[in-house]
C-alpha positions in Angstrom: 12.1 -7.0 7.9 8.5 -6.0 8.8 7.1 -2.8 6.1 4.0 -0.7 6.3 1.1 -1.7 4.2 1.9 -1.1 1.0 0.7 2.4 -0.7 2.4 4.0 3.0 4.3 7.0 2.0 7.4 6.8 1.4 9.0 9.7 3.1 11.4 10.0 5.5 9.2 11.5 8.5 6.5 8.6 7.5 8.5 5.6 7.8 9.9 7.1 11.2 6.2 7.8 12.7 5.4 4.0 11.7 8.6 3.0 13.1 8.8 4.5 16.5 4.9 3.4 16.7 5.7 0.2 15.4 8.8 -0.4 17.4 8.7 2.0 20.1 12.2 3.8 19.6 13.7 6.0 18.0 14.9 4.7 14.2 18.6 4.9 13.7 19.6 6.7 9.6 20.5 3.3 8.6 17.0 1.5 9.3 15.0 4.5 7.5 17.1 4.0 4.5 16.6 0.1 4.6 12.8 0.4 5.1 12.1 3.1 2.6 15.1 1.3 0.1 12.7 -2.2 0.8 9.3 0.2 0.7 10.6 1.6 -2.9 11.7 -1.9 -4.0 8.6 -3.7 -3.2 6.2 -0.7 -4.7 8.4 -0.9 -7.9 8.0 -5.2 -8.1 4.7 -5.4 -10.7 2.2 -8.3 -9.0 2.8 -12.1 -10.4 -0.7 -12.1 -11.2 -2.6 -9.5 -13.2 -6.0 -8.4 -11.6 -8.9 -10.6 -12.2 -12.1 -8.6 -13.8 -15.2 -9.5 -12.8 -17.3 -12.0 -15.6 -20.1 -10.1 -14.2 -19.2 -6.8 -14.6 -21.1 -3.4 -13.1 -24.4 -4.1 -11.9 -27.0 -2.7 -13.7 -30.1 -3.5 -12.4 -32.6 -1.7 -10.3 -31.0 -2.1 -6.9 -27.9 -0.9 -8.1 -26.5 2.5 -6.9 -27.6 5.3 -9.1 -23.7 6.2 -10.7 -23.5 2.6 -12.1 -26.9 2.3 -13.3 -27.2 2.9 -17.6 
């Protein structure tokens, strides 16, 4: 089953404008539930892999923008 990008909202007039733009019909009750159910499931799944920081860290030199210069 194909889902929007995750972070869409997860409401029921949402995942029926994605739908009917996605699939060109009217959704049924049934395949709202099972994309918001798969939506809700997949949101709730933490990554296998924690985010990697950057070694480098903020740039501080001159070129850098002025709210992450110190």
């Amino acid at each position: 089953m194909e889902l929007p990008v995750a972070g869409y909202p997860i409401s029921e007039e949402s995942v029926m404008n994605w739908f009917q733009a996605q699939y060109h019909r009217m959704p049924t009750e049934a395949e709202v539930g099972a994309v918001m159910d798969a939506m809700a499931r997949r949101d709730a799944t933490p990554p296998l892999q924690p985010p990697v920081a950057d070694p480098e860290g903020f740039e501080t030199g001159p070129s850098a923008p002025p709210a992450t210069r110190r």
